[in-house]
C-alpha positions in Angstrom: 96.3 177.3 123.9 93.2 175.2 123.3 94.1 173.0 126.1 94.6 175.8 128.5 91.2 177.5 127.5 88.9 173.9 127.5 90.7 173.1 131.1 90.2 176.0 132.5 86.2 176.2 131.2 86.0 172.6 132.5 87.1 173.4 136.1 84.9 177.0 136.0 81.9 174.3 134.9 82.5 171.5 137.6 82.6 174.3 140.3 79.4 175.6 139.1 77.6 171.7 138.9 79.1 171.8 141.8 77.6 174.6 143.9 74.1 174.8 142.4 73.7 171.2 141.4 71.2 168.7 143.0 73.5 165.9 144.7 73.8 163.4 141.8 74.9 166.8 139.4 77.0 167.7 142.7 78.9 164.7 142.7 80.0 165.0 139.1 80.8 168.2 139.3 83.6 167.7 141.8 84.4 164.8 139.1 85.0 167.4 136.6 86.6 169.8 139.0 89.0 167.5 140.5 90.2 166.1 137.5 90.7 169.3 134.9 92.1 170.9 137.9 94.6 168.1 137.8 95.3 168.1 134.2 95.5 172.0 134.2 97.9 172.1 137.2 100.0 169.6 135.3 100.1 171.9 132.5 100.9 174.7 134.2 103.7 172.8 136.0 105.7 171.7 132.8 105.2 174.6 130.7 108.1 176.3 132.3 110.6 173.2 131.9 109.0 172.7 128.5 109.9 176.2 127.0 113.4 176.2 129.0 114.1 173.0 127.3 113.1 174.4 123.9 115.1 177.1 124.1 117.9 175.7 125.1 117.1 173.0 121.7 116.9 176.6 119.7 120.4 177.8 121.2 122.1 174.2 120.4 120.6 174.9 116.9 122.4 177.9 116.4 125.5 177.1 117.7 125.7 174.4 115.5 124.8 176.3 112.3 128.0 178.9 113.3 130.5 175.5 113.9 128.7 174.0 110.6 130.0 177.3 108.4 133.8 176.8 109.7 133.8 173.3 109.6 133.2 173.6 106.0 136.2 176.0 105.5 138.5 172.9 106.8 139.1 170.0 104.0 138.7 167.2 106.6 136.7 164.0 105.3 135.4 162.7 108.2 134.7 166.1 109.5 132.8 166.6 107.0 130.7 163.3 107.5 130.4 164.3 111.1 129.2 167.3 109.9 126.8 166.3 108.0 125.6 163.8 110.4 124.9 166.8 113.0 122.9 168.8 110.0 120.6 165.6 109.6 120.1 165.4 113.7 119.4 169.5 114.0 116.9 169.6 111.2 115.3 166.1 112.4 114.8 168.1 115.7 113.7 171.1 113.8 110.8 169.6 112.0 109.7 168.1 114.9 109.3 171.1 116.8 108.0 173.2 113.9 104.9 170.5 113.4 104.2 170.6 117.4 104.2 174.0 117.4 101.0 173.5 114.6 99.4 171.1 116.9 96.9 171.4 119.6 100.1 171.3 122.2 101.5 174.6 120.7 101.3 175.7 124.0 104.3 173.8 125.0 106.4 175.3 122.1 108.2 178.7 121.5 107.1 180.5 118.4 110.6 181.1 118.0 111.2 177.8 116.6 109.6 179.0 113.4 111.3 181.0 112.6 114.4 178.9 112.4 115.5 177.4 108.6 116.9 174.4 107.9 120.6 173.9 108.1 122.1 173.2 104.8 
C-alpha cells in the first residue's frame, strides 16, 4: 500500500513541477510524471493477475490439506512419503506468502493468506 500511496504522490508532484515550474523544474517534472506514472500503471496492471494467482495458491492449499486427512487414513508407504512431500511444498509456499504479505509489496498479497496454518 506504501507503493501505491508514494507513486501516486510522485505523479500528483511531477504534474505540479510540471505546470508551475520554471523550464529546467518543467523538464523534471515530466521526468517524475512519466516515470511514476509508468511504475504506477504497472502496478495497477498486475495486481489483478497477482491476487487471482494467490487465490488460486490459497484454494490449492486447501484442497490439499482435505486430500492430506484421507491420505493418512490409507496405510500406503509411499503415499505417505508423497504426502509428506506435498506438506513440505504447501507450507514452503505458505511461508513465503505470509512474509510478502509483511513486506512493503503487501499490496500484491491477500490478507487471506494469514490466516492460513501450517499443514501438519
Amino acid at each position: 500500500m506504501i507503493i501505491l500511496i508514494v507513486l501516486t504522490v510522485l505523479v500528483v508532484v511531477g504534474i505540479l513541477i510540471s505546470r508551475y515550474g520554471d523550464y529546467n523544474w518543467g523538464f523534471i517534472g515530466i521526468i517524475m510524471f512519466i516515470l511514476s506514472g509508468g511504475f504506477l500503471l504497472i502496478l495497477l496492471l498486475t495486481l489483478p493477475t497477482s491476487h487471482l494467482q494467490i487465490n488460486g495458491g490459497i484454494a490449492k492449499f486447501e484442497t490439499t490439506r482435505r486430500t492430506i486427512a484421507v491420505a493418512r487414513e490409507n496405510g500406503n508407504e509411499l503415499e505417505k512419503a508423497t504426502v509428506q512431500n506435498k506438506i513440505i511444498e504447501q507450507n514452503q509456499w505458505l511461508a513465503e506468502q505470509q512474509y510478502g504479505n509483511g513486506t512493503a509489496f503487501d499490496i500484491w498479497i491477500p490478507d487471506e493468506v494469514m490466516e492460513l496454518e501450517p499443514l501438519k
